[in-house]
C-alpha positions as CSV (number, residue, x, y, z in Angstrom):
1,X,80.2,107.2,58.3
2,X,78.0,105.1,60.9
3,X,74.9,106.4,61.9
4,X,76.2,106.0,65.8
5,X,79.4,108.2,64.9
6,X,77.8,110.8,63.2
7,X,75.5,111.2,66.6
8,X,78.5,111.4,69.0
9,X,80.4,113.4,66.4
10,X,76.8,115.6,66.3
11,X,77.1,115.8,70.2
12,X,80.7,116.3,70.7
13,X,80.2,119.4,67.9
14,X,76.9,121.1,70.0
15,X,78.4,120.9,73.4
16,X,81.7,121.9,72.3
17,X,79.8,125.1,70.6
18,X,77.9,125.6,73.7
19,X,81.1,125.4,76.1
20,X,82.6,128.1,73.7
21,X,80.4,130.2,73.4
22,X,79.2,129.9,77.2
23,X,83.3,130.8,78.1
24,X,83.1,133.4,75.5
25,X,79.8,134.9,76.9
26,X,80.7,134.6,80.5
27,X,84.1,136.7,80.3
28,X,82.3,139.6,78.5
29,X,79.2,139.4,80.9
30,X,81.5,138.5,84.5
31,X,83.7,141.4,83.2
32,X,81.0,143.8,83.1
33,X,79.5,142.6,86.3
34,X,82.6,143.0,88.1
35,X,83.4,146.2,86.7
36,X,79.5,147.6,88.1
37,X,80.6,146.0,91.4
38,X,84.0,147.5,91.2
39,X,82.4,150.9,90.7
40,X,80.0,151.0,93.2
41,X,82.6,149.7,95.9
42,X,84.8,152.6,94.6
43,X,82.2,154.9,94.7
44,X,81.3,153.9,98.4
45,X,84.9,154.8,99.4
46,X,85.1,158.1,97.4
47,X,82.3,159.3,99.3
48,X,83.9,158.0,102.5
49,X,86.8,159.8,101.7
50,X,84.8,162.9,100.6
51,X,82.8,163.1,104.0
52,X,86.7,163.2,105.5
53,X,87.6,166.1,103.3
54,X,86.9,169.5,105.3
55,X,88.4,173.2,105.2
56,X,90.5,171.9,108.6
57,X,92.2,168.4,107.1
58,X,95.0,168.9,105.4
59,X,94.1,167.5,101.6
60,X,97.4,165.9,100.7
61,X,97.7,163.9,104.2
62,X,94.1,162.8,103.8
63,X,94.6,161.0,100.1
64,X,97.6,159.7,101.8
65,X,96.0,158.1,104.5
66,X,92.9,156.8,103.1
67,X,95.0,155.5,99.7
68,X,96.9,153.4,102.5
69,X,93.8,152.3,104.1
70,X,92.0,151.6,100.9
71,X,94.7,150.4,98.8
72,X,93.0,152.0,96.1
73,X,94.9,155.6,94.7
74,X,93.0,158.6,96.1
75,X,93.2,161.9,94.5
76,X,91.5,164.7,96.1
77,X,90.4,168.0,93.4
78,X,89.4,172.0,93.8
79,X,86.6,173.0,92.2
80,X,89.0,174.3,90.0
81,X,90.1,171.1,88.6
82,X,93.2,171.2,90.1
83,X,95.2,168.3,92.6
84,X,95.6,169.3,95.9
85,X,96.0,165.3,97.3
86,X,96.9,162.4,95.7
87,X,98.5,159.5,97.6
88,X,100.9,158.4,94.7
89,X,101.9,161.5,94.1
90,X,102.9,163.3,97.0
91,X,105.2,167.0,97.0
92,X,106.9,168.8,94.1
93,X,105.3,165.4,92.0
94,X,101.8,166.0,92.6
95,X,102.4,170.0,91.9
96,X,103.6,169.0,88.2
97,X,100.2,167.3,87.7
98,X,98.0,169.3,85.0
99,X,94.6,170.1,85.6
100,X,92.1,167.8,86.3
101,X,88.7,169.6,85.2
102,X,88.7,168.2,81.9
103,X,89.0,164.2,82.8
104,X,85.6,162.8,81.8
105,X,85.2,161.1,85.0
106,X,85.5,164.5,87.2
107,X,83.4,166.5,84.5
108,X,80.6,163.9,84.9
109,X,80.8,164.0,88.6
110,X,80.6,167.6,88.5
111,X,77.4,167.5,86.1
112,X,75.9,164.4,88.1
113,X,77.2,164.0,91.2
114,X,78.8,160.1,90.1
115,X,81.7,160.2,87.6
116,X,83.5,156.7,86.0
117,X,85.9,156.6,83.2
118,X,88.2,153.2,81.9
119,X,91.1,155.2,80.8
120,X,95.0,155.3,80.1
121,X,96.3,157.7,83.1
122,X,98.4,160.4,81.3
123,X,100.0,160.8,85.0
124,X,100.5,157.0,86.1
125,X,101.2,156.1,82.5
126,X,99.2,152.7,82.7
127,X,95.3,152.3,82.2
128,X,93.1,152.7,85.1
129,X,89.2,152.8,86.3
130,X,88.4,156.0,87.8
131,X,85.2,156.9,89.9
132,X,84.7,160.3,90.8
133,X,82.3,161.8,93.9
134,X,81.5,165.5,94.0
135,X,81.9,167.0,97.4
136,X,81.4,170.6,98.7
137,X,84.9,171.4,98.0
138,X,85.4,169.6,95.1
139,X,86.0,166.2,93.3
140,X,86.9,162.8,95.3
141,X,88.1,160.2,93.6
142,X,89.5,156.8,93.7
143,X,91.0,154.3,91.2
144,X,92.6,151.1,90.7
145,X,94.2,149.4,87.9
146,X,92.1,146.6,85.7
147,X,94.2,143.6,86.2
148,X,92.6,142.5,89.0
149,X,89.4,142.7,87.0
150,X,91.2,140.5,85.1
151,X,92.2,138.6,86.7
152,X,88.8,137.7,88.0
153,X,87.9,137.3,84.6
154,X,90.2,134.8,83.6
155,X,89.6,132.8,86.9
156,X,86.0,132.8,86.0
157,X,86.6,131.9,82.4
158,X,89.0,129.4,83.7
159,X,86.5,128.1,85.9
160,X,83.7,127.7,83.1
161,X,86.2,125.9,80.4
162,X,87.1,123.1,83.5
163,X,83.6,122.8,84.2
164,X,83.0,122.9,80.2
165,X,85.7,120.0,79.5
166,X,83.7,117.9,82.4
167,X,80.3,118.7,80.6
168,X,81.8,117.7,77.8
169,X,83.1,114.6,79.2
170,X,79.7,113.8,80.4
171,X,78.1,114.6,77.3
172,X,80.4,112.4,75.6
173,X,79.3,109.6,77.4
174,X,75.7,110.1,77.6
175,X,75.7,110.5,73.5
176,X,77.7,107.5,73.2
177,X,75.0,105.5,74.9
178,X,72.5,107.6,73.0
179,X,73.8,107.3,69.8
180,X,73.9,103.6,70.2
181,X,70.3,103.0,71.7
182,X,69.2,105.1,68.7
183,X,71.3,103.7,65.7
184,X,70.9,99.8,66.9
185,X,67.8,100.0,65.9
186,X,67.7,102.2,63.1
187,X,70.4,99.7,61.8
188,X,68.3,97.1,62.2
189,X,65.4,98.8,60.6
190,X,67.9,99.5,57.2
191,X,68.6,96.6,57.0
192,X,65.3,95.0,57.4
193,X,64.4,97.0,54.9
194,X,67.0,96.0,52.5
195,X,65.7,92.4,52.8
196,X,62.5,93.4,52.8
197,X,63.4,95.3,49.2
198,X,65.8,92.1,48.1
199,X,62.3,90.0,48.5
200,X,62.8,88.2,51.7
201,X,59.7,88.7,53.4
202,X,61.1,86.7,56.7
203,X,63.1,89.4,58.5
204,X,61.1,91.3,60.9
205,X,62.7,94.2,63.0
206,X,62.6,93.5,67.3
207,X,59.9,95.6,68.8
208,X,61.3,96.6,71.6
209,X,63.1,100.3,70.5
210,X,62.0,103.1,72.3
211,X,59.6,105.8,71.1
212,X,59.6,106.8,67.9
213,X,62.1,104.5,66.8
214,X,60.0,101.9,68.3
215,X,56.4,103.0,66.9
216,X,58.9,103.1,63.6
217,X,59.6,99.0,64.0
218,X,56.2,98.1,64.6
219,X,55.0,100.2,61.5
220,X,57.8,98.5,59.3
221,X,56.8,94.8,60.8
222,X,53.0,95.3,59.8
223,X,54.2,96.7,56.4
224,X,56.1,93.4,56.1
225,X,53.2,91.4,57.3
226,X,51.0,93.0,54.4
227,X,53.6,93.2,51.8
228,X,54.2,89.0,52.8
229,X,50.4,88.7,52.8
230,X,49.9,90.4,49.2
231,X,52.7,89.0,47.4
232,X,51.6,85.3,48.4
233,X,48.0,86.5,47.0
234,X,49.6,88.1,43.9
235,X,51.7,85.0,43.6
236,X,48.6,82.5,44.5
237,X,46.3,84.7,41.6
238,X,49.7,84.6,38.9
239,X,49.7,80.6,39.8
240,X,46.5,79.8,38.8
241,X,46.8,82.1,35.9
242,X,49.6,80.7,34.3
243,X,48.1,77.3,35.1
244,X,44.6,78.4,33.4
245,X,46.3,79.4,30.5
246,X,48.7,76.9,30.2
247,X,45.6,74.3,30.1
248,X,44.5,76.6,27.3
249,X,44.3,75.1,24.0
250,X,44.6,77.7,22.7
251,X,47.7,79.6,22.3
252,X,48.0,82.7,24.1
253,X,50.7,85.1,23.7
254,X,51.3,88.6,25.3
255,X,53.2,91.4,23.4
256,X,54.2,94.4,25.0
257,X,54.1,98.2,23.5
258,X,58.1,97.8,22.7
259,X,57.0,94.6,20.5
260,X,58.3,91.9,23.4
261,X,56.9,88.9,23.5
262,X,56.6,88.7,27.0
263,X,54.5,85.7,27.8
264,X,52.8,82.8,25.6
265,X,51.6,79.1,27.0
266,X,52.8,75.7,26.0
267,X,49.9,75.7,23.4
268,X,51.0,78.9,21.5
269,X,54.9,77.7,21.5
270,X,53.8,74.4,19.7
271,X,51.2,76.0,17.6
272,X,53.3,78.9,16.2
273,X,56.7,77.2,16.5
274,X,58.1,79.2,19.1
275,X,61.4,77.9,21.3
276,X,63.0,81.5,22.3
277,X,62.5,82.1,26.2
278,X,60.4,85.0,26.7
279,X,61.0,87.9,26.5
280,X,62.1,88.1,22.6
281,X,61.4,90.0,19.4
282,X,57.7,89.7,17.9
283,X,59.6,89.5,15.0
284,X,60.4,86.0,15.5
285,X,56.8,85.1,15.1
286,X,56.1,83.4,12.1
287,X,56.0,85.4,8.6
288,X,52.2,85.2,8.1
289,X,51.3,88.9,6.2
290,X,47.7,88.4,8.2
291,X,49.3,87.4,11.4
292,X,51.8,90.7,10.9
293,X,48.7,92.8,9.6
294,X,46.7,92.2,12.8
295,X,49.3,92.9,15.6
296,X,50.4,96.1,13.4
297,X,46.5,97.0,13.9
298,X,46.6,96.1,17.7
299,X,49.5,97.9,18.6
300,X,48.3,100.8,16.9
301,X,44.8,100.5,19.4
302,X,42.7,98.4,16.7
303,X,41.3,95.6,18.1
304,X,41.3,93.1,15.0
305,X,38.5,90.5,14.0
306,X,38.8,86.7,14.1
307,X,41.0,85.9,11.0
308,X,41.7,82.5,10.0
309,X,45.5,81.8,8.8
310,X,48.0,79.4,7.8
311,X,51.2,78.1,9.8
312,X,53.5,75.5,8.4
313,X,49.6,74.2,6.7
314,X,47.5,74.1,9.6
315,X,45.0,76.2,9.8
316,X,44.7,78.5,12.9
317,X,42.1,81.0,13.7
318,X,43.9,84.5,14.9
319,X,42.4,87.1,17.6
320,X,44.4,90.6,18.4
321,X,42.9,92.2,20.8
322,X,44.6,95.7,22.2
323,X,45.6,96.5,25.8
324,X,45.2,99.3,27.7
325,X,49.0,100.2,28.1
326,X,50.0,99.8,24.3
327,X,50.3,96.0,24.4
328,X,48.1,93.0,22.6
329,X,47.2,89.8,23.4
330,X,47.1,87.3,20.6
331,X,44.7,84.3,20.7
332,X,45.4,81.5,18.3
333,X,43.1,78.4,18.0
334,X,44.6,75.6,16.5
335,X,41.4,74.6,13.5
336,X,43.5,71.7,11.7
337,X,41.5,69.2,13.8
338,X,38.0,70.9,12.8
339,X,38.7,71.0,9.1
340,X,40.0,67.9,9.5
341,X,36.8,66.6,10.5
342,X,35.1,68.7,8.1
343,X,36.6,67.0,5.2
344,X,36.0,63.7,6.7
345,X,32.4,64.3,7.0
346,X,32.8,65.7,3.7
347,X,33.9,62.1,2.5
348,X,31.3,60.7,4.5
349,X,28.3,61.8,3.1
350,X,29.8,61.8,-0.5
351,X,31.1,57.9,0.7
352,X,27.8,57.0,2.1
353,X,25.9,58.6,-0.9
354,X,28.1,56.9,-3.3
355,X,27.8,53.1,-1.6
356,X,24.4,53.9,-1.3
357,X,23.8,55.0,-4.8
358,X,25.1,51.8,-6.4
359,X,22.5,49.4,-4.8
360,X,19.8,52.0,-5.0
361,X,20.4,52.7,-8.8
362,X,20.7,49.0,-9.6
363,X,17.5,47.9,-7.1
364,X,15.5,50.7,-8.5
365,X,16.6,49.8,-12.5
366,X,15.8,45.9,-11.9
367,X,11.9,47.1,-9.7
368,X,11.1,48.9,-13.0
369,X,12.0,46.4,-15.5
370,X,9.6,44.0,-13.5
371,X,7.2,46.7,-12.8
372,X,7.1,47.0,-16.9
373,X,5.7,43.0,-16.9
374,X,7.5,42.6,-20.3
375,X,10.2,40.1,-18.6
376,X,10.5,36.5,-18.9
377,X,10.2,34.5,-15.8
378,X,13.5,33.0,-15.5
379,X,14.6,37.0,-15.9
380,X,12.4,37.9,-13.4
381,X,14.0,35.6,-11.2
382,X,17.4,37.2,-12.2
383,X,16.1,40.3,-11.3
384,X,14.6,39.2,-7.9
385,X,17.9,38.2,-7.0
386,X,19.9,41.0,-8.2
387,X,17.2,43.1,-6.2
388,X,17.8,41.0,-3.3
389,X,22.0,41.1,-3.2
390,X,21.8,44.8,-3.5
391,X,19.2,45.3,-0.6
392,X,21.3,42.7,1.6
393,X,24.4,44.7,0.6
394,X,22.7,48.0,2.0
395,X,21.6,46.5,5.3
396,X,25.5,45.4,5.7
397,X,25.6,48.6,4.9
398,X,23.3,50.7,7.3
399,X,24.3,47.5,9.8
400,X,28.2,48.3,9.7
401,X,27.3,51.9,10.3
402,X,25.1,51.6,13.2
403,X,27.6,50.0,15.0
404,X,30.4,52.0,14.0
405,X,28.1,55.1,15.2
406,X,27.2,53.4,18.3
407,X,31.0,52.4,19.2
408,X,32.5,56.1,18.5
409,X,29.4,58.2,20.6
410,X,30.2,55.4,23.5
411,X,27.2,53.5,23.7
412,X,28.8,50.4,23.2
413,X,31.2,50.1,26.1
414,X,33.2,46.7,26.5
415,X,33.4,44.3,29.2
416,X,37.0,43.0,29.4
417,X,37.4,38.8,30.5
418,X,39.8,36.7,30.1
419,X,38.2,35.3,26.3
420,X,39.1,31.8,25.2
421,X,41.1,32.6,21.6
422,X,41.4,29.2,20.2
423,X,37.3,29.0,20.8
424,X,37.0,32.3,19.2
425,X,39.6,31.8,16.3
426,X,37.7,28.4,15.1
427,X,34.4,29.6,15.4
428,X,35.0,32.2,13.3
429,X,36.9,30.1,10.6
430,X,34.6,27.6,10.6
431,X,32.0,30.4,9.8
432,X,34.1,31.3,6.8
433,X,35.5,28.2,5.2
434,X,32.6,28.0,2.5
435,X,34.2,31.3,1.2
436,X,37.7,30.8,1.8
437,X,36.8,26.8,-0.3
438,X,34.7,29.1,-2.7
439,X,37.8,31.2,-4.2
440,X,40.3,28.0,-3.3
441,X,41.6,30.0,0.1
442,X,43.5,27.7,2.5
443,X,42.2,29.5,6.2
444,X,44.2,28.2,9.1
445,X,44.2,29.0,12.9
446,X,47.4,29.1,15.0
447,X,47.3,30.2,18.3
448,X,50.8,30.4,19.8
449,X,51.6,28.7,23.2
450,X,50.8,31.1,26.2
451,X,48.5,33.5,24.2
452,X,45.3,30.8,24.7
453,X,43.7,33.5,26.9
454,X,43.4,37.4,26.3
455,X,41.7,40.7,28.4
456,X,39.1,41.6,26.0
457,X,35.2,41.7,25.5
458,X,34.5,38.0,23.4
459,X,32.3,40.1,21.1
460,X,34.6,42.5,20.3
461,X,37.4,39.7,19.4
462,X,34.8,37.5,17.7
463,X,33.8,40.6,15.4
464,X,37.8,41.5,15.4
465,X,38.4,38.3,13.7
466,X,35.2,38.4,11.0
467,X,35.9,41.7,9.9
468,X,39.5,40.8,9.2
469,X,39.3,37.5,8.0
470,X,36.4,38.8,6.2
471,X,38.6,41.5,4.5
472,X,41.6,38.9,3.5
473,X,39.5,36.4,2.1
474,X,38.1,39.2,-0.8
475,X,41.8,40.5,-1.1
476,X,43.5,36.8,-1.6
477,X,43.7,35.0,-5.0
478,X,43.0,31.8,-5.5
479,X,45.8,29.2,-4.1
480,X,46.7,31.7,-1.4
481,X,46.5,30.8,2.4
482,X,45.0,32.6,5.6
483,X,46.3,32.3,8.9
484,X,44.4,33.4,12.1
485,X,47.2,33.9,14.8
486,X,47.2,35.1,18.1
487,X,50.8,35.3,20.2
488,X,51.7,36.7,23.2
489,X,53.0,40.0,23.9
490,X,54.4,42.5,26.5
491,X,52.1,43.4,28.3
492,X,49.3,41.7,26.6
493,X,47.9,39.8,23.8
494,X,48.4,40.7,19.5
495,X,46.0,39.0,17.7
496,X,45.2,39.2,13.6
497,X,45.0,37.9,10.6
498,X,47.8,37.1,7.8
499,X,47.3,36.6,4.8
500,X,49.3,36.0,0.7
501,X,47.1,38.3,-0.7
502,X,47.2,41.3,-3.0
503,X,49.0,43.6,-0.5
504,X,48.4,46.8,-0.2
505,X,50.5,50.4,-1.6
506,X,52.8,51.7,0.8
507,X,51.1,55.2,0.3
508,X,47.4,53.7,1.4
509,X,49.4,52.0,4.8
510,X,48.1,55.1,6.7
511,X,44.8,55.5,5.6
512,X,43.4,51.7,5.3
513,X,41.8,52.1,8.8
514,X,39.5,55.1,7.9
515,X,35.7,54.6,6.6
516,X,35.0,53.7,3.1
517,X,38.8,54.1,2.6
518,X,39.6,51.7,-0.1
519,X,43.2,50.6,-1.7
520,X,41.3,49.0,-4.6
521,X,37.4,50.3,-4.8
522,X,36.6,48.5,-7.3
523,X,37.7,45.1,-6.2
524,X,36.5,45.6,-2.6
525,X,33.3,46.6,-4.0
526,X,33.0,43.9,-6.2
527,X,33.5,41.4,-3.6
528,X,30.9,43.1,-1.6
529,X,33.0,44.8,1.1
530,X,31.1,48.1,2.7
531,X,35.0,50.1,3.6
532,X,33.6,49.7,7.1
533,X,34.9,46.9,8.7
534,X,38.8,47.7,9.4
535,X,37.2,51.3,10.9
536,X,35.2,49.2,13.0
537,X,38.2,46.8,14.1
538,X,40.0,50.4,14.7
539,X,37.6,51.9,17.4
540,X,36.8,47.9,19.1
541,X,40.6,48.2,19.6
542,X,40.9,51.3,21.2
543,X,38.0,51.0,23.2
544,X,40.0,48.3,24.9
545,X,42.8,51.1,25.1
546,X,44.9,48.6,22.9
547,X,46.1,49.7,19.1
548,X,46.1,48.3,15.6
549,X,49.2,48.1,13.5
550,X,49.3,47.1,9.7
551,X,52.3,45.7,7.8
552,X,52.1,44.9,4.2
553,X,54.0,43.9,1.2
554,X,52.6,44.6,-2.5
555,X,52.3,41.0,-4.0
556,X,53.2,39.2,-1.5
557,X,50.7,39.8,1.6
558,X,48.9,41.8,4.4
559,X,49.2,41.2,8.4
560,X,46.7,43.4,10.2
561,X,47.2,43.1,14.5
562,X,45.2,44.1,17.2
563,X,47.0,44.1,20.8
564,X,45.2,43.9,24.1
565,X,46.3,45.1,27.1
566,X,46.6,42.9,29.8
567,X,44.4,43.1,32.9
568,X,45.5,46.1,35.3
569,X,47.0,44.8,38.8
């Protein structure tokens, strides 16, 4: 039911109560009121009557008279409680009367002067109001019947109710107008608050209701205002934390007390494998007995050390760390990259101490011998030489790894121009025909049409091209051929070297571009390489923001590329 019907219907319920209960009251109360007014009027004309009533006047004729004057019965008694005038009953009628002395009306008059009794007549046969006056030779009294009282009463009642239904009327229309200036709003308010609870935050309630109902709007409008306010802040704040923690690299995933996963970043999905939305099982984490063992501890309240475990063979450093309301935060950091880099530097010291070694070992054997003085001189020239080869080989050495250091910490920085290739290309061949004659190497240039000019720094191509034709001419036999090409490309510029050499293992492919990385040590060692130089071509490359490719072919040859981005805008 409406909140405006169950007002009116409130209304219509009091007033109707009230016009009862007002008829009800007002018969009782009139009827009693008239009655005391009844008596008192009848008591005025019994003592009327009884100042009438001497020895001379003829008892009888008297109640006669004055009952026809009054209208009102008249009966007239001795002191000895018998009827000696009564205007209804008049002869051999009022002689069969019996005796009056004992009618509580006449006793009381006698005993207080004023006598009244509401009682069936034995002698009229009907019920009447009696009031009794003593006199000084006897009892006067007067009655009448009560249906005039009632009369009275019922007009009166009557009355009341027609003045009741117009009340009610009235009443009906005032709550009506009530019951809608107070529910509007209320209405309004509900549903306001309904919105408000469904989380839209743009209703507000009109401010113009009256009293309370009103002081009840604005109160619900500023708790809109501050619950928009908050929840834009709570929003803002959850924004910039899932932001924070989605640039994370680390993975961070919340578990609940009921073992939900209930949150976890971009980071922790790729680290640990996840794909489920959130919220799902912790049980769908991965089956690592550490990685169990530690959120068992957590949600038990035991905060667990750093422990370093294994996912699909990458190694990832593991933080549980218990909340306050039964759940745990995990923190996994990814540590594949730092071992990674620990085994390369690993290889790098045991690489550098090994290429080091060599020369050092040989140098150091060959300054003893001619330290001894017990060598010929055409040995000691040998020796000089061999000294000499080995000391030129470590400076290539030291050389290759100074630049490769300065290139990777970003002191070398290049200067992109547009670089003349066929200049380049020849200047560098030239440079290394004498080798390429020495092992019977044909070493060609062929620069395609429309890739004359490329967006690089002319050092880093010129050095581009020695290391690699550098590298092919100690990996091709003798009667093989070298081709320095550069062609066009989209985008850019490839440029490289191809050569009939060797080849190189489809299982070293990856690897080739790493320092000291070999596909044949011994060979490459042999023929003086350091294991620098395709490292070296590697990072020149990429500084440009261009890449290096390799394709290879065991037996037959090696192409090594570098592309070149073209210049931007």
């Amino acid at each position: 039911m409406r909140l405006a019907h169950r007002l009116l219907l409130g209304a219509v319920l009091v007033v109707t109560v009230l016009i009862v209960a007002l008829v009800a009251l007002s018969g009782v109360r009139m009827g009693r009121r008239l009655e005391d007014l009844q008596i008192g009027q009848l008591t005025k004309e019994a003592r009327l009557i009884a100042r009438e009533w001497t020895p001379t006047v003829d008892a009888d004729a008297l109640a006669g008279s004055a009952g026809a004057a009054i209208g009102h019965r008249v009966t007239l008694i001795d002191s000895t409680g018998h009827v000696i005038g009564d205007s209804e009953f008049r002869g051999a009628a009022r002689e069969r009367l019996e005796n009056h002395s004992t009618r509580p009306e006449v006793m009381t008059a006698v005993r207080d002067g004023v006598g009244s009794a509401d009682r069936r007549s034995p002698s009229a046969g009907d019920s009447e109001l009696y009031v009794a006056v003593r006199s000084p030779y006897g009892v006067t009294r007067v009655s009448i019947t009560p249906a005039s009282l009632d009369a009275s009463v019922a007009r009166a009642r009557r009355d009341v109710l027609i003045s009741g239904c117009i009340a009610l009327i009235a009443a009906l229309a005032l709550a009506a107008a009530f019951s809608r200036s107070v529910s509007a709003p209320v209405v309004e308010l509900r549903d306001v608050a309904r919105a408000l609870a469904a989380g839209d935050f743009s209703r507000r309630p009109a401010l113009s209701a009256p009293g309370e109902v009103g002081d009840l709007a604005v109160a619900v409008h500023r708790m809109a205002e501050q619950l928009a306010s908050r929840l834009k802040a709570l929003e803002d704040d959850d924004m910039h934390m899932i932001a924070v923690i989605e640039s994370l690299q680390e993975g961070v995933i919340a578990v609940d007390a009921r073992r939900q996963i209930v949150r976890v970043n971009a980071s922790g999905r790729r680290m640990l494998r996840l794909t489920d939305p959130v919220p799902f099982p912790a049980d769908r984490l991965p089956r690592d007995r550490t990685l169990r063992e530690s959120l068992a501890a957590a949600l038990a309240g035991e905060s667990a050390e750093p422990t370093e475990i294994a996912v699909d063979g990458q190694s990832m450093m593991l933080t549980a760390r218990a909340l306050g309301d039964g759940g745990v935060v995990l923190a996994v950091f990814d540590l594949t990259a730092t071992r990674r880099v620990e085994a390369v530097r690993r290889d790098f010291v045991a690489n550098v101490s090994h290429e080091l070694k060599t020369p050092l070992t040989v140098i150091l054997g060959f300054a003893e011998t001619l330290a001894a003085g017990d060598v010929s001189a055409e040995q000691s020239q040998r020796f000089a030489e061999a000294i000499q080869s080995n000391a030129r080989r470590m400076q290539q050495i030291v050389d290759d790894l100074l630049d490769l250091s300065r290139i990777e910490s970003g002191g070398w920085v290049p200067n992109p121009v547009a670089v003349d290739l066929p200049t380049i290309a020849s200047e560098v061949s030239l440079g290394r025909q004498a080798s390429a004659l020495a092992k019977d190497v044909r070493l060609t240039v062929s620069i395609a049409s429309g890739a004359e000019r490329a967006f690089a720094d002319p050092t880093a191509v010129r050095q581009v091209y020695a290391n690699l034709v550098d590298n092919a001419i100690r990996h091709t036999n003798a009667g093989g051929s070298i081709v320095v090409f550069g062609e066009r490309a989209e985008n850019g510029t490839t440029i490289g070297v191809r050569d009939t050499g060797i080849g190189i293992a489809p299982e070293h492919l990856s690897r080739i571009f790493e320092r000291f990385y070999r596909a044949d040590s011994g060979r490459a060692r042999d023929s003086g390489g350091t294991g620098l130089g395709l490292a070296i071509v590697r990072h020149l490359v990429e500084a440009h923001r261009g890449r290096v490719s390799v394709t290879s072919t065991v037996g037959v040859g090696t192409t090594v590329s570098a592309f070149f981005p073209q210049a931007a805008g």
